[in-house]
C-alpha positions in Angstrom: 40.0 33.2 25.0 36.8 31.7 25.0 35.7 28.5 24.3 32.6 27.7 21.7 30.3 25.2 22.5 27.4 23.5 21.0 24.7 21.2 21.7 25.7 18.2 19.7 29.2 17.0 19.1 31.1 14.9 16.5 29.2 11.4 16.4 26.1 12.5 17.9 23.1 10.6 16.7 20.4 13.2 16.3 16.9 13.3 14.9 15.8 16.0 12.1 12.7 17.2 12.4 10.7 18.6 8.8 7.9 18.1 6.7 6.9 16.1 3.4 4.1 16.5 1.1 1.6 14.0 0.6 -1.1 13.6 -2.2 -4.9 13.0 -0.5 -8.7 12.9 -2.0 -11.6 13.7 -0.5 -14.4 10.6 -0.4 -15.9 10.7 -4.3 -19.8 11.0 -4.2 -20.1 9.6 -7.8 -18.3 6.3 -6.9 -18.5 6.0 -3.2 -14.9 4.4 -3.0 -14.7 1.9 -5.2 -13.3 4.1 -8.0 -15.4 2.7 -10.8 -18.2 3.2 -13.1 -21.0 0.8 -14.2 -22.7 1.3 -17.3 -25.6 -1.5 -18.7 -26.0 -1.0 -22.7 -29.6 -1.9 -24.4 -28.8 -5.2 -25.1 -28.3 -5.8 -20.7 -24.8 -6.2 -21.0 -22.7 -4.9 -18.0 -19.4 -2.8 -18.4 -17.4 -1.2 -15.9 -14.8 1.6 -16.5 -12.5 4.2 -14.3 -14.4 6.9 -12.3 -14.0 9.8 -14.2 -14.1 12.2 -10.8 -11.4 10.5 -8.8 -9.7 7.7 -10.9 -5.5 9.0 -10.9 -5.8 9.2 -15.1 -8.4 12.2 -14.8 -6.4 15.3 -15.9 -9.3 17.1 -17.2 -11.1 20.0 -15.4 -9.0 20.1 -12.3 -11.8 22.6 -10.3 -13.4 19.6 -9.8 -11.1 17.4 -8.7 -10.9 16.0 -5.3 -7.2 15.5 -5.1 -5.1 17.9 -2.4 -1.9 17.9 -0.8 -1.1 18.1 2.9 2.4 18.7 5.0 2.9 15.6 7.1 5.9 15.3 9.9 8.5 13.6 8.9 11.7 12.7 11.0 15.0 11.5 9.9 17.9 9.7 11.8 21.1 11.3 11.2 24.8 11.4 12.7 27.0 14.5 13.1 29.8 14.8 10.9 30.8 18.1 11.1 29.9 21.6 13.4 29.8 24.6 12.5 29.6 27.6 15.4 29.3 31.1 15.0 31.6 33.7 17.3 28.9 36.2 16.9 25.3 35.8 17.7 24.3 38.1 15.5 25.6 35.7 12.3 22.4 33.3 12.2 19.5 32.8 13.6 20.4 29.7 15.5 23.3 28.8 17.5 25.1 26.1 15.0 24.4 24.3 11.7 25.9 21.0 11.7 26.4 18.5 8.7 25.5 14.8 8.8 27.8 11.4 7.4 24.0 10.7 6.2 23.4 13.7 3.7 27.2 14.3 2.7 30.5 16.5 4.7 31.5 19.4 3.2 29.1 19.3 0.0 26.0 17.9 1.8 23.3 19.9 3.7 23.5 21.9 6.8 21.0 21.5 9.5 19.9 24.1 12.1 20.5 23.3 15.5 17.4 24.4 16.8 15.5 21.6 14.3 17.9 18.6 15.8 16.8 16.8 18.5 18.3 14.0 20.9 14.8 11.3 20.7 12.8 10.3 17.9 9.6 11.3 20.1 10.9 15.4 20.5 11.8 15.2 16.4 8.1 13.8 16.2 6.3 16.5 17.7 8.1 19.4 16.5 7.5 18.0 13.0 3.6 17.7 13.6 3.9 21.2 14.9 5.7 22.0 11.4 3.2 20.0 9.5 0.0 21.7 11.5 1.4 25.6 10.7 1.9 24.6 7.5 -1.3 23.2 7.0 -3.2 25.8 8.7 -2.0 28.5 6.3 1.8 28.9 6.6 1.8 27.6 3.0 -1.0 29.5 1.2 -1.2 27.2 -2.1 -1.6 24.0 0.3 -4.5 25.9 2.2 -6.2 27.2 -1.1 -6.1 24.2 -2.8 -7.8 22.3 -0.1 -10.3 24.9 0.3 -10.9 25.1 -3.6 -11.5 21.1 -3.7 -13.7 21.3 -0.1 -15.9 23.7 -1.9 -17.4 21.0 -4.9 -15.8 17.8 -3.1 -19.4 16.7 -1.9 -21.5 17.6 -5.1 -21.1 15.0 -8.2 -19.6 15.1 -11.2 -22.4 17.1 -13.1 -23.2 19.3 -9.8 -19.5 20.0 -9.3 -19.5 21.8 -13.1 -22.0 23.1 -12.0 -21.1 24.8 -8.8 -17.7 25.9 -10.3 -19.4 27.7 -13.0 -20.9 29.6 -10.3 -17.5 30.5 -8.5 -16.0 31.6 -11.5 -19.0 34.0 -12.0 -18.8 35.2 -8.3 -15.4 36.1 -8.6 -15.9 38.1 -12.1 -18.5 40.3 -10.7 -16.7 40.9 -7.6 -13.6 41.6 -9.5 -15.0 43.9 -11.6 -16.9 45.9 -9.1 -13.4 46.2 -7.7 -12.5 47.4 -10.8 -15.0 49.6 -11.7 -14.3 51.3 -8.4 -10.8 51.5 -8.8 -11.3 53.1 -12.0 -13.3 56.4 -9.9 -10.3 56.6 -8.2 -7.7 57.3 -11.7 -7.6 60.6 -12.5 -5.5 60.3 -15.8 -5.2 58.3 -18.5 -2.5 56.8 -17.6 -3.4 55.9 -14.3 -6.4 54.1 -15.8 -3.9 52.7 -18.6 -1.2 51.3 -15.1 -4.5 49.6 -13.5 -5.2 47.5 -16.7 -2.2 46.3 -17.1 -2.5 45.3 -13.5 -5.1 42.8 -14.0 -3.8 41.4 -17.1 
């Protein structure tokens, strides 16, 4: 009969390699850093009051704001409490799942072998590899929304509108020369009927 094995036993200590999210902002070109307005009324007084571009209470026209969020690696210290092995390769994608004294036994999570590692500094860089993928596109909503804030992060506040208008009105026309062209293609009705409700 033969005998399972696995990487990491009972009482291992074992670094988890993963990803968390992180708010940033691109620099504000209205306020240059310093996150604040100045405004001198007819009579030479001097008030100062939250940049409306990049201050964290702006919750109005979010096109234009400079806030995005990024994957950044993240490792976590952990100690076996439990292995799991599969008799059949074919079962998982990876060899074992183990669960940790950390993150609960028996109701806690499972961890995949293959993202367990024996040092801090291998956990490390198989996170930042994580983080990078992700980054780069593996998450499509982190890669859009940085490139929808690059696009109008440089302009200021009134430019931004501005330059946002203009996408919007890009993306009509091109949408419905797509549209229109689609339409050619119907040849009933109902076809024509199916591709409206597609772009509802």
């Amino acid at each position: 009969m033969a005998v399972l094995t696995t990487k990491y036993s009972i009482g291992d200590v074992v670094y988890y390699a993963s990803c968390t999210t992180s708010k940033k902002q691109h620099p504000c070109p209205d306020c240059l850093g310093s996150k604040k307005w100045k405004a001198i009324s007819p009579a030479e007084k001097e008030y100062t009051f939250p940049c409306p571009r990049c201050d964290a209470r702006y919750k109005s026209e979010r096109e234009i704001s400079l806030d995005y969020t990024t994957f950044d690696p993240m490792v976590t210290k952990l100690t076996i409490g439990r292995v799991k092995a599969s008799e059949s390769p074919m079962d998982y994608d990876y060899p074992a799942t183990y669960m940790c004294n950390e993150t609960g036994i028996g109701s806690g999570s499972n961890y995949n072998e293959l993202k367990l590692f024996e040092s801090y500094e291998e956990a490390f860089a198989a996170a930042e590899k994580q983080a990078k993928e992700a980054n780069d596109g593996g998450v499509s909503w982190v890669a859009e929304q940085y490139n929808k804030t690059l696009e109008v992060c440089d302009y200021q506040l009134e430019d931004a509108r501005e330059k946002v208008t203009q996408n919007k009105l890009y993306d009509l026309e091109h949408k419905f020369i797509d549209f229109r062209k689609d339409v050619g293609y119907c040849e009933t009705i109902e076809e024509v009927m199916q591709l409206l409700q597609k772009e509802e």
